[in-house]
C-alpha positions in Angstrom: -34.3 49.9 2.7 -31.2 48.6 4.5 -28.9 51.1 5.7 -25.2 51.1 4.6 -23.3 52.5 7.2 -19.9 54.2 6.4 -17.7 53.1 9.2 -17.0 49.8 11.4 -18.8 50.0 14.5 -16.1 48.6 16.4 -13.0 49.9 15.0 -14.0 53.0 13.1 -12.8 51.7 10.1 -13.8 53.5 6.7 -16.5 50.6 4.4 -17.7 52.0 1.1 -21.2 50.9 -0.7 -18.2 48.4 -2.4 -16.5 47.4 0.3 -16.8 44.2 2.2 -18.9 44.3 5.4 -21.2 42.4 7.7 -24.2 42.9 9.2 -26.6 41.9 12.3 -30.7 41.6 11.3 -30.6 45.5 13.3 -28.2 46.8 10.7 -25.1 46.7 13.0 -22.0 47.0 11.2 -18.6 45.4 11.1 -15.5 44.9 9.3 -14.1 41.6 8.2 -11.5 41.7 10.8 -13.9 42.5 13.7 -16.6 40.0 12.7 -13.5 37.4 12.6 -12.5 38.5 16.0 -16.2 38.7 17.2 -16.3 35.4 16.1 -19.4 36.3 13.3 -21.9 37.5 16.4 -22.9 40.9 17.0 -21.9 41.7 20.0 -25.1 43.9 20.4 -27.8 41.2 20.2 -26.1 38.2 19.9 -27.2 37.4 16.3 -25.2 36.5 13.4 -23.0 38.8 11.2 -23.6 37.8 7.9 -21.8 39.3 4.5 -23.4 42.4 3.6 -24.9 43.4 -0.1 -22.7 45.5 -2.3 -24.4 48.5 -3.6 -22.4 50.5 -6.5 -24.0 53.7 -6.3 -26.2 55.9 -3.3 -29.6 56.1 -3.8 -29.7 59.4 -3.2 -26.8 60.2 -5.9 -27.7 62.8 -8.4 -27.5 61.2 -11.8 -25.1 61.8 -14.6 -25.4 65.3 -16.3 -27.1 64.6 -19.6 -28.5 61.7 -18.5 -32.6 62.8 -18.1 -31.7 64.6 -21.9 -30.7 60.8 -23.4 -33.4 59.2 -21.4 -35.9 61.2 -23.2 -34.3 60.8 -26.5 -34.5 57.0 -25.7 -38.3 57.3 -24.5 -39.7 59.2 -27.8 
């Protein structure tokens, strides 16, 4: 599973599940400023920052209250 990492590694700067971000193949991350400055190449292993995928929700969020009671309602 790719890892969505919270923060620039360059600047620091905050990047929610939502928020726009690039990554190398190793799962280096930057923001759009730095990968403009970097000029889109990680500055780790040389490789290409491309966009990263947006992900609403952590897959390790607990679901909605109610929501295993509907489910089964649904499932019977």
């Amino acid at each position: 599973m790719l890892k969505m990492k919270a923060s620039c590694e360059r600047c620091s700067a905050p990047l929610g599940l939502s928020d726009l971000a690039y990554i190398c193949s190793y799962e280096c991350t930057f923001c759009p400023e730095c990968t403009a400055a970097l000029n889109q190449e990680c500055p780790n292993c040389q490789g290409n920052l491309v966009l990263r995928p947006l992900r609403r929700t952590s897959p390790t969020e607990v679901a909605r209250p109610g929501f295993k009671a509907k489910l089964e309602a649904i499932l019977r």
